[in-house]
MDAnalysis code that builds the backbone (N, CA, C; Angstrom):
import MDAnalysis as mda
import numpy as np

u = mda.Universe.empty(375, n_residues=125, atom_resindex=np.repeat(np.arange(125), 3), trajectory=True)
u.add_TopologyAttr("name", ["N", "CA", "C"] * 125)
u.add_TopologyAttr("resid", np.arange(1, 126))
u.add_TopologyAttr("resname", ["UNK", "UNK", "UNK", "UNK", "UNK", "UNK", "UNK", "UNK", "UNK", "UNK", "UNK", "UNK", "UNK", "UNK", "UNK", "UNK", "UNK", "UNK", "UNK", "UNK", "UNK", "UNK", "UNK", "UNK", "UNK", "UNK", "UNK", "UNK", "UNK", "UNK", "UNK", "UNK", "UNK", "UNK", "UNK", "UNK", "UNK", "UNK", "UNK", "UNK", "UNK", "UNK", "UNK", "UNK", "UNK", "UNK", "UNK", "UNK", "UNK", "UNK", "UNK", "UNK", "UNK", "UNK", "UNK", "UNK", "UNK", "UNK", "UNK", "UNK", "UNK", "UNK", "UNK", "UNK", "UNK", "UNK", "UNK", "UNK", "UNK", "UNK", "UNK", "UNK", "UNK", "UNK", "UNK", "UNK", "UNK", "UNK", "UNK", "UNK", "UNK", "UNK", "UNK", "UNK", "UNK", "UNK", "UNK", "UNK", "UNK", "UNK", "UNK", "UNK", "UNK", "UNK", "UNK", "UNK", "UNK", "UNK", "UNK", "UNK", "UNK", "UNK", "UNK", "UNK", "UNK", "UNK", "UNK", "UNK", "UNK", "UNK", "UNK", "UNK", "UNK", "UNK", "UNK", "UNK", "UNK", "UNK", "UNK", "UNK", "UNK", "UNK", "UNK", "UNK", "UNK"])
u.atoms.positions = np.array([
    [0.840, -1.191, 0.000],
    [0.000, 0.000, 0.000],
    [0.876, 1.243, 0.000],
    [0.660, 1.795, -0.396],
    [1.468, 3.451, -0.474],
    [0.344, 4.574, -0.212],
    [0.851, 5.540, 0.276],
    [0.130, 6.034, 1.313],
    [0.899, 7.730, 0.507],
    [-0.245, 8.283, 0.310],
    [-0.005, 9.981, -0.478],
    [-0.681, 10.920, 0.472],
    [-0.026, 11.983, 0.406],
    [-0.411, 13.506, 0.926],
    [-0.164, 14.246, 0.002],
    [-0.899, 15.180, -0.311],
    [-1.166, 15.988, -1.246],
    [-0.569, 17.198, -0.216],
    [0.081, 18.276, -0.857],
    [-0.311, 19.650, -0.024],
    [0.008, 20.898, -2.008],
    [-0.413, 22.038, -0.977],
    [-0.032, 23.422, -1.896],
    [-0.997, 23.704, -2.982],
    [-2.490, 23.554, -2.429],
    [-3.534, 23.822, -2.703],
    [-3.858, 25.100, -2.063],
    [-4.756, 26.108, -2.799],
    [-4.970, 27.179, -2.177],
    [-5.817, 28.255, -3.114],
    [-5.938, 29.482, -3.303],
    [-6.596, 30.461, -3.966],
    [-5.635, 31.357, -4.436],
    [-5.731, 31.218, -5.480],
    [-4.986, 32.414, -6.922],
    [-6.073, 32.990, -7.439],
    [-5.411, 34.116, -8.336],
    [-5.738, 34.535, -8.851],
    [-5.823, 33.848, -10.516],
    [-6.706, 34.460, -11.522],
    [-6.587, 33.494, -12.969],
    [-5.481, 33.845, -13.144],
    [-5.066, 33.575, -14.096],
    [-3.205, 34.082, -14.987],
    [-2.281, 33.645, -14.121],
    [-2.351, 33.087, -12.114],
    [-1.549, 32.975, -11.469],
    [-1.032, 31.491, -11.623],
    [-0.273, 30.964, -10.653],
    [0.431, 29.849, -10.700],
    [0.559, 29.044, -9.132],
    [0.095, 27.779, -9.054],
    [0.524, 27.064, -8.430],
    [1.240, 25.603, -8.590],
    [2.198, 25.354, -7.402],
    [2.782, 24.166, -7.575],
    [1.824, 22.886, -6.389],
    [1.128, 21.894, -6.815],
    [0.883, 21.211, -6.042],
    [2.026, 19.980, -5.605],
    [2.162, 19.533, -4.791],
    [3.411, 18.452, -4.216],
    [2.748, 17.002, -3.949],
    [2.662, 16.153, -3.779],
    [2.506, 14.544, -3.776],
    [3.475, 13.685, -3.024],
    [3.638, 13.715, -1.600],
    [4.647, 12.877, -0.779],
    [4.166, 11.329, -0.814],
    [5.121, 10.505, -0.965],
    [4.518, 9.227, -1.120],
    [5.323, 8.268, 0.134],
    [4.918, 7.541, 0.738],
    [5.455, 6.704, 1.602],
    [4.785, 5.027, 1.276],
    [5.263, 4.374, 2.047],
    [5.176, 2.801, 1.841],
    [5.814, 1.910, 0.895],
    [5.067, 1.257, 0.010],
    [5.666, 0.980, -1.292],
    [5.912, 1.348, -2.060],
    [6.284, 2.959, -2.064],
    [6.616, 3.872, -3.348],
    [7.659, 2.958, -4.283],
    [8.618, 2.377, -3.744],
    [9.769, 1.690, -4.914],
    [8.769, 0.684, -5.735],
    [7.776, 0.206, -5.937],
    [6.654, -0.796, -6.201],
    [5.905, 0.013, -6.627],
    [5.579, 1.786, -6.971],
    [4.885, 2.210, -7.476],
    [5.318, 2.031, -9.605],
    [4.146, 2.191, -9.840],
    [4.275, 2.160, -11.454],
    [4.395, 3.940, -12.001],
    [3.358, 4.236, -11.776],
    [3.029, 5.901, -12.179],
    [2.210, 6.134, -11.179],
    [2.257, 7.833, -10.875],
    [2.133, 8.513, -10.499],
    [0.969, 9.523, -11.239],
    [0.051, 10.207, -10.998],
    [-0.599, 11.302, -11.527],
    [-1.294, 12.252, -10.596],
    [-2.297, 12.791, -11.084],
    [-3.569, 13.732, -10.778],
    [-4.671, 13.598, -11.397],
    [-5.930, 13.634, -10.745],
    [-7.448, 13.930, -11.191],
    [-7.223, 15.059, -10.670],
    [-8.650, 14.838, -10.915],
    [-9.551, 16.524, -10.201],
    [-10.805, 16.270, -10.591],
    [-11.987, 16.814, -9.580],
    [-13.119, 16.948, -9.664],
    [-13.670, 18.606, -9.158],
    [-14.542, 19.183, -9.876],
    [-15.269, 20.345, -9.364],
    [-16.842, 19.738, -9.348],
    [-17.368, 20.680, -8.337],
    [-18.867, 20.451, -7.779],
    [-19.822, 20.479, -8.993],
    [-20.072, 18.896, -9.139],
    [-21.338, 18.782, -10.259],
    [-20.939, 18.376, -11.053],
    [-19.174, 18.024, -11.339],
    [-18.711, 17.767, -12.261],
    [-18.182, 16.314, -12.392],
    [-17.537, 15.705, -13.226],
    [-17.321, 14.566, -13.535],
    [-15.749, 14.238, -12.941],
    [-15.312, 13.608, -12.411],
    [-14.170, 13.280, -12.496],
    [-13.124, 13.533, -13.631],
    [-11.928, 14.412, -13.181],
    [-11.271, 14.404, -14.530],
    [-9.537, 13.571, -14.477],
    [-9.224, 13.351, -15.050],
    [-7.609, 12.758, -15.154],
    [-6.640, 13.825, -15.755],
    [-6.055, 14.415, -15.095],
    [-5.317, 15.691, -15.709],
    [-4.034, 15.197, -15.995],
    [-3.042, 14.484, -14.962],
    [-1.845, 14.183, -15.703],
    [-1.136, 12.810, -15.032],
    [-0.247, 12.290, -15.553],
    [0.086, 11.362, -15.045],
    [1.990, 10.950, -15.318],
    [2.860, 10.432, -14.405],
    [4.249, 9.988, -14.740],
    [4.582, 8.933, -14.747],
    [5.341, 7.975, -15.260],
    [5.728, 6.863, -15.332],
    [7.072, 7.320, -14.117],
    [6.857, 6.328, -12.958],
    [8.131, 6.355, -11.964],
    [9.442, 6.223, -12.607],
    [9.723, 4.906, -13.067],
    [10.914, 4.971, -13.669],
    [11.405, 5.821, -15.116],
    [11.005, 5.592, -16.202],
    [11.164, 6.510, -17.055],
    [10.768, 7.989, -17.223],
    [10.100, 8.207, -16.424],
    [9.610, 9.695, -16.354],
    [8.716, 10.263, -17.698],
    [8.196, 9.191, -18.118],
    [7.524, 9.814, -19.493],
    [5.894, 9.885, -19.041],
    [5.664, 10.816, -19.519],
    [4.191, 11.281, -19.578],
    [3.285, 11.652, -19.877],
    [1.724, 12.193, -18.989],
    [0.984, 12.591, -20.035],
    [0.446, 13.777, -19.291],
    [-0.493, 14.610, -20.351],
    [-1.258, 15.577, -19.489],
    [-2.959, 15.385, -20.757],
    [-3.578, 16.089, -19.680],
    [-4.703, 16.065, -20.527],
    [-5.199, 17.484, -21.893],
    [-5.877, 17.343, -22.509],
    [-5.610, 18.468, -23.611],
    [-6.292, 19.767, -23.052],
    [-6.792, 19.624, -21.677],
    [-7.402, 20.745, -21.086],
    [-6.442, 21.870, -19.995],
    [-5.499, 20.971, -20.292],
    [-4.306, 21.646, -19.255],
    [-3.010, 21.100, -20.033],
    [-2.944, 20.938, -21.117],
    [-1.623, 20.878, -22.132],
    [-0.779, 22.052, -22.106],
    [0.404, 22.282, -21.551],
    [0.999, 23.817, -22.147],
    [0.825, 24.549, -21.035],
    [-0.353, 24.051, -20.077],
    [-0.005, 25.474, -18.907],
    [0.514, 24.512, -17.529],
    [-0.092, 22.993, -17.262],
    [0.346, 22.190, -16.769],
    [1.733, 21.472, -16.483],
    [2.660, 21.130, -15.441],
    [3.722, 20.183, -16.115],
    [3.524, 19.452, -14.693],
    [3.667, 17.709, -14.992],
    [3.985, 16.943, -13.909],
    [5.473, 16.791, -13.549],
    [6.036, 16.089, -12.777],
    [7.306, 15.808, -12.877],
    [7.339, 15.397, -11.736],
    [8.742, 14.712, -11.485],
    [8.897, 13.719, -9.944],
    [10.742, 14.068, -9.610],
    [10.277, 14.029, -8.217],
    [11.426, 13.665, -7.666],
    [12.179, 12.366, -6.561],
    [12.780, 11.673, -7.771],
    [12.706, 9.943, -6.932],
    [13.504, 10.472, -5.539],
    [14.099, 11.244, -5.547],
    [15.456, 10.459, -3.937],
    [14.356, 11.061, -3.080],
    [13.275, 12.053, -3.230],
    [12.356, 12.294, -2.471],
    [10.892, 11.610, -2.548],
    [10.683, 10.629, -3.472],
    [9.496, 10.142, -3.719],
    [8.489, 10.959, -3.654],
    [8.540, 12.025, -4.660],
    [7.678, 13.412, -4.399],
    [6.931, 13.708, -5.837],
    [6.045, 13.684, -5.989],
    [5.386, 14.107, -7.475],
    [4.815, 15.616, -7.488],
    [5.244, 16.568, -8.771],
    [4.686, 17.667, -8.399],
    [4.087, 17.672, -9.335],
    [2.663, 19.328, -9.713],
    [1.831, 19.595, -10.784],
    [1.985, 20.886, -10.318],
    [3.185, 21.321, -11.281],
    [2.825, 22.655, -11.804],
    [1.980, 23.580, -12.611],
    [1.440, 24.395, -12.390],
    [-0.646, 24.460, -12.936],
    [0.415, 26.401, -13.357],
    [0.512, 26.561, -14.615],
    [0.724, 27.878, -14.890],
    [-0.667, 28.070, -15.266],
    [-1.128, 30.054, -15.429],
    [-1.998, 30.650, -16.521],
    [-3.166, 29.645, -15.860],
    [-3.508, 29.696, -14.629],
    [-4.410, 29.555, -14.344],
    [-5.935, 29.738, -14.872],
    [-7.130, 29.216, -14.973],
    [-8.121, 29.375, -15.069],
    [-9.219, 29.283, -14.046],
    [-10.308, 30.104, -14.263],
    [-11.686, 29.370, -13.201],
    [-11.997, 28.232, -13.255],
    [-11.820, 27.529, -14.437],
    [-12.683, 26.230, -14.591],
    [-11.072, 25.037, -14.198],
    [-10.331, 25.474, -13.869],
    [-9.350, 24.689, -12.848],
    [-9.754, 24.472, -11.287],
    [-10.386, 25.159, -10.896],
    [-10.910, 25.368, -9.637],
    [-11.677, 23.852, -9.372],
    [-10.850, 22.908, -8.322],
    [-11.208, 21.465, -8.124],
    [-10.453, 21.215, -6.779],
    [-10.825, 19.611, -6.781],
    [-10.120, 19.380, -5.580],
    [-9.227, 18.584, -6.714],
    [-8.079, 18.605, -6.204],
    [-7.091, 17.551, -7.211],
    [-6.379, 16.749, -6.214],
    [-6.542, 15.289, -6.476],
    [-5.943, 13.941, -5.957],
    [-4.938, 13.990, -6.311],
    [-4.044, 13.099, -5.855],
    [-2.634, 12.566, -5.903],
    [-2.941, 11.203, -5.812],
    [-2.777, 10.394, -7.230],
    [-2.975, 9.156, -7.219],
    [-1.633, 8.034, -7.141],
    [-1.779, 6.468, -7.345],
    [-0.460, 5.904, -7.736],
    [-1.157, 4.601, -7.968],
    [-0.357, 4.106, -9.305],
    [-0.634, 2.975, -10.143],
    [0.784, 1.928, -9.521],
    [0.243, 0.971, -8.797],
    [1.213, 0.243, -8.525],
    [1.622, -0.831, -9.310],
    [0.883, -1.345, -10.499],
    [1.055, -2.042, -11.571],
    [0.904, -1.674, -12.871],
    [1.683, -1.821, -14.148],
    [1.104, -1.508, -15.157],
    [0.082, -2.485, -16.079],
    [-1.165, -1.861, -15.291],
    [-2.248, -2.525, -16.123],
    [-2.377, -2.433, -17.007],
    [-2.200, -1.387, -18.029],
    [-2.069, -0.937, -19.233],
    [-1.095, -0.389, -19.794],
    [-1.116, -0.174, -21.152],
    [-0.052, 0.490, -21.962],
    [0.177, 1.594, -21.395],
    [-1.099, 2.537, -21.511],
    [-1.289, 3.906, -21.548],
    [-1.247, 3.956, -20.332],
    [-0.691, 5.512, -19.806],
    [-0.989, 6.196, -19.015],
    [-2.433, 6.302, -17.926],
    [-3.281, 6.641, -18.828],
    [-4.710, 7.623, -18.831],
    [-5.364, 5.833, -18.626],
    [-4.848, 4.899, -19.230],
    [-5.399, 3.375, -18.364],
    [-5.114, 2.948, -17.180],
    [-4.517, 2.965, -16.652],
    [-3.666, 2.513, -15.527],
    [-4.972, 2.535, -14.774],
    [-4.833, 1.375, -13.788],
    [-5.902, 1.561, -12.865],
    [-4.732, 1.770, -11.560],
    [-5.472, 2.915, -11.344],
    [-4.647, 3.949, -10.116],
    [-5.560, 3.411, -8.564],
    [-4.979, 2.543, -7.951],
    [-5.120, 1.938, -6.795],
    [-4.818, 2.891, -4.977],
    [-4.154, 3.952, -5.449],
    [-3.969, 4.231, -3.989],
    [-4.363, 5.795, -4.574],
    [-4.753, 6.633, -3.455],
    [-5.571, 7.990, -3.679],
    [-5.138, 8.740, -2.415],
    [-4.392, 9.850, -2.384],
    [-4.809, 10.904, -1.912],
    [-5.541, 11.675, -1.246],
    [-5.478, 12.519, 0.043],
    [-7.051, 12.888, 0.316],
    [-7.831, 14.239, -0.149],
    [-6.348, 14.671, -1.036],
    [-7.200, 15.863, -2.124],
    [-6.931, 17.352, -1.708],
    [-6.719, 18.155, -2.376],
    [-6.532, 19.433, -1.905],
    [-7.174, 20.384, -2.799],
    [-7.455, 21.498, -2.014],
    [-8.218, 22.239, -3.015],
    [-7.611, 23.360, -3.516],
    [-7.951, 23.389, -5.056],
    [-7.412, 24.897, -5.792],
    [-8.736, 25.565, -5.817],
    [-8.723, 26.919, -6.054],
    [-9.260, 27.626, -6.388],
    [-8.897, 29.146, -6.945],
    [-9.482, 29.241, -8.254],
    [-8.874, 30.038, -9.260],
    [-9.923, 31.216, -9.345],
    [-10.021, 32.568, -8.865],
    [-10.751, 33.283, -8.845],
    [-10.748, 34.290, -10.348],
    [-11.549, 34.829, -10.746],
    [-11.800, 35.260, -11.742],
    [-11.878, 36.994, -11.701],
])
């Protein structure tokens, strides 16, 4: 089991920037990838980005392409989501997930087994 904390959730402004962080403990060396959802009120679950632990290759979703970047730091077992050029419709709680097997090829497949307890952005307008 691997066990995530999310922190560096908070309220910006639009156009502003936050870094969210992802501490991982337990079986992190046994993790596969790493990512983020997000959900806003009423809304659907979304999958915003995701890292492969060892190779570091990744994905983001086309709604946060270009202002988004994931990235990791192994000697700290730390995943971050850098969120540039903020928007309102970013405004969610965003998870910190981890795929401890590769169930799938893809990224955006992976069935992501351990969760986060979520932090909230909010992007004022």
């Amino acid at each position: 089991q691997v066990q995530l904390v999310e922190s560096g959730g908070g309220l910006v402004q639009a156009g502003g920037s936050l870094r969210l962080s992802c501490s991982s403990s337990g079986r992190t060396f046994s993790s596969y990838a790493m990512g983020w959802f997000r959900q806003a009120p009423g809304k659907e679950r979304e999958f915003v980005a995701a890292i492969r632990w060892n190779s570091g290759s990744t994905y983001h979703a086309d709604s946060v392409k270009g202002r988004f970047t994931i990235s990791r730091d192994n000697a700290k077992n730390t995943v971050y989501l850098q969120m540039n050029s903020l928007k309102p419709e970013d405004t969610a709680v965003y998870y910190c997930v981890a795929a401890t097997r590769a169930t799938a090829a893809a990224l955006i497949a992976l069935r992501y087994d351990s969760w986060g307890q979520g932090t909230q952005v909010t992007v004022s307008s």
